[in-house]
C-alpha positions as CSV (number, residue, x, y, z in Angstrom):
1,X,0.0,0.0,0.0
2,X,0.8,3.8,-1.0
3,X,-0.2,6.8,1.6
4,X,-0.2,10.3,0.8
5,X,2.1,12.3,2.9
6,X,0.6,15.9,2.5
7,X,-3.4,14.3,2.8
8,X,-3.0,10.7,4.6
9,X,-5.1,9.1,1.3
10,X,-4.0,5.0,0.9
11,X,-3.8,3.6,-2.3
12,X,-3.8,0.2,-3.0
13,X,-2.1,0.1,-6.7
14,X,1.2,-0.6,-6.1
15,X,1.5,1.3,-10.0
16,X,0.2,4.3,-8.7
17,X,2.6,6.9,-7.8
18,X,0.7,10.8,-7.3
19,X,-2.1,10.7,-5.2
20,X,-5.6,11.7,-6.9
21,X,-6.2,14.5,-4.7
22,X,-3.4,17.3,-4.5
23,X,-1.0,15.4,-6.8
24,X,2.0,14.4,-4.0
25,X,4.6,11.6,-4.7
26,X,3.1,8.5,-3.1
27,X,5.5,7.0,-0.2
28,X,5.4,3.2,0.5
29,X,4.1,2.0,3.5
30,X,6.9,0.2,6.1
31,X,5.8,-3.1,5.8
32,X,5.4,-2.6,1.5
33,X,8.4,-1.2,0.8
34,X,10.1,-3.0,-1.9
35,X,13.4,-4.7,-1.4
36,X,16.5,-4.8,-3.2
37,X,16.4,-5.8,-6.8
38,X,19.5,-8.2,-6.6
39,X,21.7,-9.4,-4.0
40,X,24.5,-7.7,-3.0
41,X,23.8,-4.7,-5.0
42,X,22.6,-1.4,-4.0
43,X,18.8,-0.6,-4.5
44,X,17.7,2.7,-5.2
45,X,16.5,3.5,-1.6
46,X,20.2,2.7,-0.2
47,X,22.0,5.8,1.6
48,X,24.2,7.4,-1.1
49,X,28.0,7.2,-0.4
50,X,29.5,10.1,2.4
51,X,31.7,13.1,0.7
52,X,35.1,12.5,0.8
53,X,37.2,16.0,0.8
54,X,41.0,15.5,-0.2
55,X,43.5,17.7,0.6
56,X,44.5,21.0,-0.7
57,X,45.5,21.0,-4.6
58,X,49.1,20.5,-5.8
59,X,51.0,23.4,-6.7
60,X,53.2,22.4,-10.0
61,X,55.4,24.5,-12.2
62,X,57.1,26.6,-9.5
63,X,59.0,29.8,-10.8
64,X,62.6,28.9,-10.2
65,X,63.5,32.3,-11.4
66,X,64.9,35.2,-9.6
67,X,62.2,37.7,-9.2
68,X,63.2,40.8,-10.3
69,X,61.1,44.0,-12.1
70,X,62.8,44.2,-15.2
71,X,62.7,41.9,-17.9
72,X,66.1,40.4,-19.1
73,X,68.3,42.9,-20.8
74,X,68.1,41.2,-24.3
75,X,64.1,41.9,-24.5
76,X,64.8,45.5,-23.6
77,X,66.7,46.3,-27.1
78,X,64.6,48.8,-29.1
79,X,65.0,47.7,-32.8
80,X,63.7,50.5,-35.5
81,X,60.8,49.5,-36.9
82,X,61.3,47.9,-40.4
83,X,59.6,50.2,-43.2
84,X,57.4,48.0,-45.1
85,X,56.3,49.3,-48.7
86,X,52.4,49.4,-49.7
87,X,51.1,46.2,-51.3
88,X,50.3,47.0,-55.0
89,X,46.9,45.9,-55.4
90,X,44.3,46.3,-58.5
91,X,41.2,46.8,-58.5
92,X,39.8,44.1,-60.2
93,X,37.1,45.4,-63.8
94,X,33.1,45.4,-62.8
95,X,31.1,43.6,-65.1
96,X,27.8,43.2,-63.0
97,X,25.7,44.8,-65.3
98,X,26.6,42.7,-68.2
99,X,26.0,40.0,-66.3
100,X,22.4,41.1,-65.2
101,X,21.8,41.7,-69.0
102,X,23.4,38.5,-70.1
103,X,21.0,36.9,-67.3
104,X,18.4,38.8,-68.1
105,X,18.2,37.9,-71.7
106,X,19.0,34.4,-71.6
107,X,16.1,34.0,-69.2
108,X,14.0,35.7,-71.4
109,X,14.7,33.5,-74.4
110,X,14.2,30.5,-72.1
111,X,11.8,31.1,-69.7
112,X,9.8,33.4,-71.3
113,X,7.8,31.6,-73.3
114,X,5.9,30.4,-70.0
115,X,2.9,33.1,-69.5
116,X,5.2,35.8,-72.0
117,X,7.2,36.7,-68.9
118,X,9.5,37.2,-71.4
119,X,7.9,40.4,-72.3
120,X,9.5,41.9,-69.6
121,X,12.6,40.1,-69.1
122,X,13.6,41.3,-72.4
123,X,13.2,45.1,-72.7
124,X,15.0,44.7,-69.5
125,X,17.7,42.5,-71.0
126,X,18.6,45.2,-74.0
127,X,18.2,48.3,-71.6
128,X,20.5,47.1,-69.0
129,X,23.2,46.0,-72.0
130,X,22.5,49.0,-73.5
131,X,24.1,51.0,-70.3
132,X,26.5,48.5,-69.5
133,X,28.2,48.6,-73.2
134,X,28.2,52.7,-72.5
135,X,30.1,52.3,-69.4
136,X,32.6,50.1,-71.1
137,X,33.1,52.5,-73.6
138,X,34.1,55.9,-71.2
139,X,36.0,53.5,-68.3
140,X,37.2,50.4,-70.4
141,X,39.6,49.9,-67.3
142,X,36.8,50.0,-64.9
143,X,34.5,48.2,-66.4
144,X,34.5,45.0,-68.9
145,X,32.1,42.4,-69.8
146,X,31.1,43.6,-73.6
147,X,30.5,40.1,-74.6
148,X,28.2,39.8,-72.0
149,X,26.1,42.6,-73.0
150,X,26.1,42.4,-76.2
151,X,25.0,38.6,-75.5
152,X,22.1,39.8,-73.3
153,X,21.0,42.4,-76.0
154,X,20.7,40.1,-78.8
155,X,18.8,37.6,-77.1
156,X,16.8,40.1,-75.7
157,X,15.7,41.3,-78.7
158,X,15.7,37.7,-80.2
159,X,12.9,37.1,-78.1
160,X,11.4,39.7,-78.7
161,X,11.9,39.6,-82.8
162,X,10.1,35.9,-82.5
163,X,7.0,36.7,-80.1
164,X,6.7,39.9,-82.2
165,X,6.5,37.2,-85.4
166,X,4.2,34.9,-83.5
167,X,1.1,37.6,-82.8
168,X,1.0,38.7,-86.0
169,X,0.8,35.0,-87.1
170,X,-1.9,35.0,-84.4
171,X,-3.5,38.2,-85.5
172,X,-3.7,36.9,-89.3
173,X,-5.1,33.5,-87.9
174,X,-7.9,35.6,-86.5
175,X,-8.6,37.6,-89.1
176,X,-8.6,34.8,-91.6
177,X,-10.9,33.1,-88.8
178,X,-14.1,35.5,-88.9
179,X,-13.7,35.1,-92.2
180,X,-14.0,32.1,-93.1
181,X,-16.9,31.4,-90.2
């Protein structure tokens, strides 16, 4: 049997540890307490093992050295500080917005057949190749990349050239459509 130590309830399930009414750990009775699992070992209700404290910590690596201030002569020497030239470095050409164009009208070519999202990819494509190819040609040092742009305009206006080609072909169709019905 179980008892509640806060209320003093019994319980009879020996699988029933919080008691019903305010929820305490359940403590065995003295006569059903369990035992030891195995003999000759330890059960879970055995007193824990006492604290040992050990003595006070070793002290290793003692300074053998004569304590003085200063540090050794030698570290005292003031050498002049060695006079170190600037790195060349070089800043290296931009060509972001060819890429973009490149991007831009490669994607259009591609993926813009899907709902004509090409339609804006496009424009986009020759306008941003159309500035990049104008700052190539005042800073050519600064910036590079013509093939880039010049490969995002033309298929920019590739694109453009065949959906241009395709609704008049669909504007024809529909003519030719009302009629003949």
């Amino acid at each position: 049997m179980k008892k509640c130590p806060k209320c003093g309830r019994t319980y009879t399930d020996k699988d029933l540890n919080f008691c019903y009414e305010d929820g305490e750990l359940l403590s065995y009775m003295a006569d059903d307490a369990p035992q030891g699992g195995f003999a000759g070992r330890p059960s879970a209700t055995d007193e824990p093992p006492p604290t040992e404290f050990l003595g006070s910590s070793r002290v290793t690596n003692e300074n053998p050295w004569p304590s003085s201030s200063q540090p050794p002569a030698v570290w005292q020497q003031t050498q002049p500080e060695p006079q170190y030239a600037p790195f060349p470095t070089r800043v290296a050409p931009n060509q972001t917005l060819a890429l973009v164009s490149m991007i831009l009208g490669v994607s259009s070519v591609t993926v813009g057949w899907c709902c004509y999202t090409g339609i804006g990819l496009a424009p986009a494509a020759i306008v941003v190749g159309i500035i990049a190819l104008s700052q190539i040609k005042k800073d050519p040092e600064r910036y590079t990349g013509r093939g880039l742009a010049l490969a995002g305009i033309i298929s920019g206006a590739v694109y453009l050239f065949i959906s241009l080609v395709f609704i008049i072909i669909y504007i024809i169709a529909l003519i030719l459509g009302s009629f003949a019905g």
